[in-house]
C-alpha positions in Angstrom: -53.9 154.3 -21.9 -56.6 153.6 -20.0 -57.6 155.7 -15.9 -56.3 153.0 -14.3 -53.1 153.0 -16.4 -53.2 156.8 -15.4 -53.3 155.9 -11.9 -50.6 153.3 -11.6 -47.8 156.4 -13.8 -49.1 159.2 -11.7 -46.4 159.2 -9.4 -43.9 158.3 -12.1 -44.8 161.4 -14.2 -45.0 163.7 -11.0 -41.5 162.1 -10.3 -40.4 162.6 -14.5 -39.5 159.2 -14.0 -41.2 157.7 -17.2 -39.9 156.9 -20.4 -40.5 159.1 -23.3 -42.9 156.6 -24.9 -45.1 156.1 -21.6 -45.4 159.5 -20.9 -46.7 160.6 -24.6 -49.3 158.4 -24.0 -49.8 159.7 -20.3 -50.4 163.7 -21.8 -52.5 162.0 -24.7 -54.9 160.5 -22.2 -55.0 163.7 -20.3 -56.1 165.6 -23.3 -59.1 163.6 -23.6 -59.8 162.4 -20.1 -60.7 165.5 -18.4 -61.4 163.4 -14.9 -57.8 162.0 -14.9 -56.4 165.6 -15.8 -58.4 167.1 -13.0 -56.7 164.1 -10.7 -53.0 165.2 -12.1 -53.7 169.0 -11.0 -55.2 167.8 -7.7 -52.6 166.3 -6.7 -49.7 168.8 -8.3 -51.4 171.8 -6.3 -51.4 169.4 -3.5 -47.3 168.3 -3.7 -47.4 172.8 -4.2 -49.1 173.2 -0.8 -47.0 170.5 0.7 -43.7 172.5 -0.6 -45.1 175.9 1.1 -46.2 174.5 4.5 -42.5 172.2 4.6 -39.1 173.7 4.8 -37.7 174.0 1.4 -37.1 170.8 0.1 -35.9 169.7 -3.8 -38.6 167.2 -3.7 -41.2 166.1 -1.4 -40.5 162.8 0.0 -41.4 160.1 -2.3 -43.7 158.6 1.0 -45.6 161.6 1.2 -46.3 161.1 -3.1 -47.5 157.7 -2.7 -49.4 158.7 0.8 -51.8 161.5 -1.4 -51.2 159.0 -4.3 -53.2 156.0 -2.8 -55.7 158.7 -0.9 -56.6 159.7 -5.0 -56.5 156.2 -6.0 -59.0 155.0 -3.1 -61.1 158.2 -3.5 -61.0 157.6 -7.3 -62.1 153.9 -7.2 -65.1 154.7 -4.7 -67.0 156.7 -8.1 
């Protein structure tokens, strides 16, 4: 996998929404990719701080994912 491959799964793998081959590629790119694992924890403590400030949810809205999702990706694409 390539970042931008990264990018398009992240809100699949935050979801667990990927299929068993994607997502062993997904963690193998994140061992080696230090920028794309820093992105992942970003925006996991993000969807965290989300979960503390809302009332107690199962999952955040999946709007509110792709919102920070696309922030990251603009963000990420401006370096």
């Amino acid at each position: 996998m390539r970042c931008e491959d990264i990018l398009r799964c992240l809100c699949d793998y935050i979801d667990e929404e990927l299929d068993a081959l994607t997502e062993s590629c997904f963690l193998d790119h994140l061992e080696q990719c230090a920028r794309c694992a820093a992105l992942l924890h970003t925006v996991e403590k993000t969807i965290d701080l989300s979960r503390d400030i809302w009332p107690r949810q199962a999952r955040l809205p999946k709007k509110v994912i792709r919102r920070v999702y696309y922030q990251v990706r603009i963000h990420y694409r401006q370096r």
